[in-house]
C-alpha positions, 0 to 999 in steps of 0.5 A: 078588176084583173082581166081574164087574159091575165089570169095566166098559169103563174097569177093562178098559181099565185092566186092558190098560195093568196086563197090557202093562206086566206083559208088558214085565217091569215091576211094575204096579198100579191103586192109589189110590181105584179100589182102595178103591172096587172093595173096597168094591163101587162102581164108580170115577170114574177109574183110576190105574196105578202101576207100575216104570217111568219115562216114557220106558219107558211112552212106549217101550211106549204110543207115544201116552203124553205126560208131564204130571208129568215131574218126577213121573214121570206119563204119560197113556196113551190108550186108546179116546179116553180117557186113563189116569193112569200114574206111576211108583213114587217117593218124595217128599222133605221138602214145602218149602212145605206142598203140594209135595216138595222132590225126587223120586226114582224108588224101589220100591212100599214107598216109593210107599206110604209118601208117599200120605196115607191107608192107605185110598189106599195099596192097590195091586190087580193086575187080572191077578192079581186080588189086592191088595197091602196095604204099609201095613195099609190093609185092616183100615182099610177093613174097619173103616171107620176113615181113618187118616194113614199115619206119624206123623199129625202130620208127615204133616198138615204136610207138606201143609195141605190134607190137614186137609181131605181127611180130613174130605172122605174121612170125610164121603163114605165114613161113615168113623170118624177114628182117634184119633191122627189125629183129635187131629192134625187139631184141633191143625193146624187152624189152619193150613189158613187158609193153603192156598190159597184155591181149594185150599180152596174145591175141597175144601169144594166136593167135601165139599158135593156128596158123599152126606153132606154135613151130616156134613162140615159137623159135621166141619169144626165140631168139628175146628176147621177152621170157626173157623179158616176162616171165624172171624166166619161163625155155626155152630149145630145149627139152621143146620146142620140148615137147609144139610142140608135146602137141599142135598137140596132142590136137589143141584145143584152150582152151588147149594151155596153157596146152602145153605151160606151160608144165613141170612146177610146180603147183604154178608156172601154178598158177602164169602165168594164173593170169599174163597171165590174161587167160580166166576161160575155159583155167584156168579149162583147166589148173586145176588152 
């Protein structure tokens, strides 16, 4: 199913953490974006293994392995001077505060599914076997190119704000179509996205204006409402947003994307948004502020 060519020196390494696990007899898999770029014919940036066991388990069979999330049941687990992202099957209970669960609890691969955000992120993959398994129908989603919240779209958008975020992220840098319902969702919950934290925020706008299309993440964040709830006085037209395109292929470089976004804008209104926009000290240099 996985190509040779993508069998690199990291999905191995990956792979060999997925078999050790499998050998002691507990259930593991890569799950998450590794999968959805693999099925998609590209090579991911990182892979995440999720598996039956606990941290103390992981720890007995990798002895290396350190906790970094107990509470959340994640390990890293080094392997050849890198570290790999090991967590356990859990379930997460009702978000307190909109970014966090209010309890944890270990469970099995149904409810690991049913927590994550987007059916696309919610596919498990076994490097050993090579086969994919599917809890929650996210592959005719990712055959069709559609991003749709897995349960209710909008509880599940509730729970954490930056999700509203996330989507339009995921839909701008994969060219995906938004289900309906999902869609609707969004443009109700908008409003509530002013209330994530402000570097949350900025991070995601920051990974949206550095991805493959990010003219089609600015639109997105216009017609969702998410612009007019962020940044209510910051001026919006098809002519700006033609212009922040056009000054993001001329000059790709990171630091340098607020420079396009905020485009046009007088000084003191630059000034304003780097400090809203909590930006770091090389994209305020960036920006002259």
């Amino acid at each position: 199913m996985v190509k040779p060519e993508h069998r690199t020196a990291a999905f191995r390494r990956a792979a060999n953490i997925v078999a050790r696990l499998q050998e002691a007899g507990h259930t593991a898999y890569f799950v998450g974006g590794c999968v959805r770029d693999l099925l998609w014919d590209l090579d991911p940036t990182d892979y995440d293994v999720a598996a039956s066991a606990k941290p103390e388990e992981v720890a007995g069979i990798f002895p290396g392995a350190r906790g970094v999330g107990q509470r959340f049941g994640v390990s890293l687990v080094p392997v050849e001077g890198k570290s790999i992202e090991v967590a356990a099957f859990r379930e997460d209970g009702p978000y307190y505060d909109h970014r966090r669960p209010a309890w944890v609890r270990y469970a099995g691969l149904e409810e690991d599914a049913r927590r994550r955000d987007f059916t696309l992120n919610a596919l498990y993959y076994d490097p050993v076997a090579d086969q994919v398994v599917d809890p929650v129908e996210g592959l005719p989603d990712l055959e069709a190119h559609i991003l749709r919240v897995i349960g209710d779209p909008f509880d599940r958008l509730d729970e954490d704000w930056l999700r509203l975020l996330r989507a339009i992220r995921f839909a701008a840098r994969f060219n995906l179509e938004i289900e309906f319902v999902t869609w609707d969702a969004i443009r109700a919950l908008a409003p509530l996205a002013v209330n994530v934290v402000a570097e949350r925020r900025t991070d995601e706008i920051r990974r949206m204006l550095t991805g493959p299309n990010p003219a089609k993440a600015v639109g997105l964040l216009y017609t969702s409402g998410l612009w007019k709830a962020l940044w209510p006085d910051l001026p919006f037209s098809l002519q700006r947003l033609h212009k922040i395109a056009l000054e993001l292929e001329r000059d790709p470089r990171p630091e340098a994307v607020w420079k396009a976004f905020l485009t046009d804008l007088p000084a003191d209104t630059v000034r304003q948004m780097a400090e809203e926009l909590r930006l770091t000290r090389a994209e305020k240099r960036e920006l002259g502020s």
